[in-house]
N, C-alpha and C positions, 0 to 999 in steps of 0.2 A: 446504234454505233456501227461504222462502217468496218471496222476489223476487230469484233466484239471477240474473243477466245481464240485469236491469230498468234503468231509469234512475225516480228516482222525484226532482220538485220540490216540498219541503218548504215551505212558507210560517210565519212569525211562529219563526222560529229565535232563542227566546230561550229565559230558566231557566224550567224544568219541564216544561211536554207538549211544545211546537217542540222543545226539545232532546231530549225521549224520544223522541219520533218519530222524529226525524234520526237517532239512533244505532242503535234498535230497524229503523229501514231497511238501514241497512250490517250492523250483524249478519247479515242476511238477505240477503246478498250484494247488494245495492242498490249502483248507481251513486248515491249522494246529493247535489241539487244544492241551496241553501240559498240563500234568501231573508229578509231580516228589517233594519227599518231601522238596528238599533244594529249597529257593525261590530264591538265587543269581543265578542257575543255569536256573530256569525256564526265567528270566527275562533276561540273559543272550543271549539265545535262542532267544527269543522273539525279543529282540531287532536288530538279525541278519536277521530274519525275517523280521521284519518292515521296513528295511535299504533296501529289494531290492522290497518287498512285501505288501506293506500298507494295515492293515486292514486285514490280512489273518490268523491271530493268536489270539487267546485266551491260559491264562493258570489260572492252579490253584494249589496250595500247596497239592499233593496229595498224601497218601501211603496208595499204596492197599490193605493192609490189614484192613482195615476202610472201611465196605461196606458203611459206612456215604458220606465217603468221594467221592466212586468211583460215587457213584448215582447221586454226586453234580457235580463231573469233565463229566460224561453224558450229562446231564442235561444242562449245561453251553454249552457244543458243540450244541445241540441242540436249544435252547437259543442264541446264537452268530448265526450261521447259519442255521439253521432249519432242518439239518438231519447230520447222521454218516453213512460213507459210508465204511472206517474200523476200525480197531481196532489194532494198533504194538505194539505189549508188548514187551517192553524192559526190564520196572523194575525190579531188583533180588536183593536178596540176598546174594554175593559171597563168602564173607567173612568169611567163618567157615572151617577152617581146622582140620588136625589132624586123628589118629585112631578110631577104637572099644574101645579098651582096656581102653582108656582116655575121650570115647566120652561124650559131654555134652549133654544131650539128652533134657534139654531145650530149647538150643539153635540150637537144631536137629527139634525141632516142630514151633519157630520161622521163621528156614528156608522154612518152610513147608507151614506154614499160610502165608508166601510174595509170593512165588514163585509158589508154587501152587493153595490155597484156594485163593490169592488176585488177581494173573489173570485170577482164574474163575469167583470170583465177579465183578473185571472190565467187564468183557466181559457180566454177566449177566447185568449187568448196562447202558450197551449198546445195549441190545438184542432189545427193540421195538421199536428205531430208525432203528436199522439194517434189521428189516425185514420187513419195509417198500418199502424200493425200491430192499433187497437183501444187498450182501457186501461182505467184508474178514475180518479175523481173522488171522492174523500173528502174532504166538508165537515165540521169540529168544528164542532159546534152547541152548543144548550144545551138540559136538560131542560124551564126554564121556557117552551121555544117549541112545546112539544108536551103540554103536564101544568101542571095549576094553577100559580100562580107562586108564589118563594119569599115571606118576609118582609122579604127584600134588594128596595129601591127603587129597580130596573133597568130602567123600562118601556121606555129607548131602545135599551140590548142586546138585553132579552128581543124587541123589537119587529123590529129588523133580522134579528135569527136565525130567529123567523118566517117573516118574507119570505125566507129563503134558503131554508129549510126547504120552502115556498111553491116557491121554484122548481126547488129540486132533484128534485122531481115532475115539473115541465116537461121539465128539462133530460134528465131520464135516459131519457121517451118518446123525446124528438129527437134525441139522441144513440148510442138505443140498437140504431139500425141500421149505425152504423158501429163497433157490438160497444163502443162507451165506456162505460162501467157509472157510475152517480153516485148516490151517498149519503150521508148523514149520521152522524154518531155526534153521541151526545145526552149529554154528561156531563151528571151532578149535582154533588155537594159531591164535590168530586176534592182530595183531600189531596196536597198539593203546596206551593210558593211561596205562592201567594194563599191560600191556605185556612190553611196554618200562620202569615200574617200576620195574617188574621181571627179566629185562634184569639188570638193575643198582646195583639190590640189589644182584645176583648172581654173577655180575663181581666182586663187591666188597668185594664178601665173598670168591670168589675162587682166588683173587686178580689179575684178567686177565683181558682183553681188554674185553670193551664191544661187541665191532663185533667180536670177537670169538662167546660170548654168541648167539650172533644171528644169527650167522654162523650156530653154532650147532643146532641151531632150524629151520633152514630152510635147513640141510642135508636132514630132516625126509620126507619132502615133494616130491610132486611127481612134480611139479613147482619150481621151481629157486629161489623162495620167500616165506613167510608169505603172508596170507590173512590178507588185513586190515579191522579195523573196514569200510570204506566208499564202502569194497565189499560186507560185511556183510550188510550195510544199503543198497544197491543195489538190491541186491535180495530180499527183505522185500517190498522195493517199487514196485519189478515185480509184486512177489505174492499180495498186496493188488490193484493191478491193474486189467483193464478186460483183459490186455491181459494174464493175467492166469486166463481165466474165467472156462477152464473147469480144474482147476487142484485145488483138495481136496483131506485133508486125507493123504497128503505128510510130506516127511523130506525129503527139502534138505539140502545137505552138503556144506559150501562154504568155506572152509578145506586147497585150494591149493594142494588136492590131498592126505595128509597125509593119511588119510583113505580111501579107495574105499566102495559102497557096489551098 
């Protein structure tokens, strides 16, 4: 098992990747500690856990933009089991559509403080457990912060994951003498919750079959499918594993090919 006597804190523990992730951790013998602000989702989680995994899981009501909070969801991992071994940030902000010309630029600096300033305070909140024994730093990003954008009007998400993207360069030089490893995964059209509701709502508006719609999104690709969220959480578990011990400073893409780089 790839994080066989780890402690690993999950962030944005809700339906679809946060919850692959959290469970794709414990399968792999991970201590799992869970972060996420809705509590039915955290407890949720928790209890899929406990069902094959007893005693492997802590959570707490957390949103990262609360460096209160991020200190205390630390703290509680190490508290419950005595070290953090990585750190998957899941949690984001997606929800802000729209142009320039219309943009809300308050709710352009909201997306800013979750997605960027709150996975850099979780990850600060984790920094003296982590460099204790060493660790990883796995940020979910998005493809469009690294590869032309989609025809989804996201410039606030795509813009914050950017900047993260941006610093997880930074961060994994500076980090990376106290062996802390930090990188990104770059989904694309990750077939999940959100992508099966963008499938429903565009059948319904174009009033055509939904497997048309998904049809037409998996033309794009260079594989026969969408990526789903449980590939997305796969590769999250590689990179906070040793067996990407020597790989920092990365973006990969888990895309199904739509993108190359």
């Amino acid at each position: 098992m790839l994080l066989e006597g780890r402690t690993v804190v999950v962030s944005g523990v809700g339906p679809g990747l946060g919850q692959r992730v959290a469970l794709a951790a414990a399968r792999d013998g991970a201590n799992v500690v869970l972060g996420a602000r809705t509590q039915e989702n955290l407890v949720k989680a928790a209890e899929q856990i406990e069902a094959t995994h007893p005693g492997a899981t802590a959570w707490l009501r957390t949103d990262i933009a609360d460096a209160a909070r991020c200190d205390a969801l630390a703290a509680l991992a190490v508290e419950r089991f005595g070290r953090i071994d990585a750190v998957i940030h899941v949690a984001a902000m997606d929800q802000s559509f729209g142009g320039l010309a219309d943009a809300d630029f308050d709710e352009w600096r909201r997306v800013l403080d979750v997605n960027l300033i709150g996975t850099l305070q979780l990850t600060r909140s984790c920094l003296p457990a982590l460099r204790e024994r060493g660790g990883s730093v796995v940020i979910v990003g998005t493809q469009s912060s690294v590869a032309a954008p989609t025809q989804v009007r996201q410039a606030a998400y795509a813009a914050s994951k950017g900047a993260l993207t941006s610093a997880m360069y930074s961060l994994a030089r500076e980090l990376g003498p106290d062996r802390i490893r930090v990188n990104t995964v770059q989904p694309g059209w990750m077939w999940g919750p959100m992508v099966e509701a963008y499938v429903t709502w565009t059948a319904a508006t174009e009033n055509i079959p939904q497997e048309d719609i998904a049809k037409r999104l998996a033309e794009r690709m260079a594989l026969p499918e969408l990526a789903t969220d449980g590939d997305v959480a796969e590769a999250a578990i590689f990179l906070a594993s040793e067996r990407a011990r020597a790989i920092t400073g990365q973006c990969l893409l888990v895309n199904a090919g739509e993108v190359m780089r």
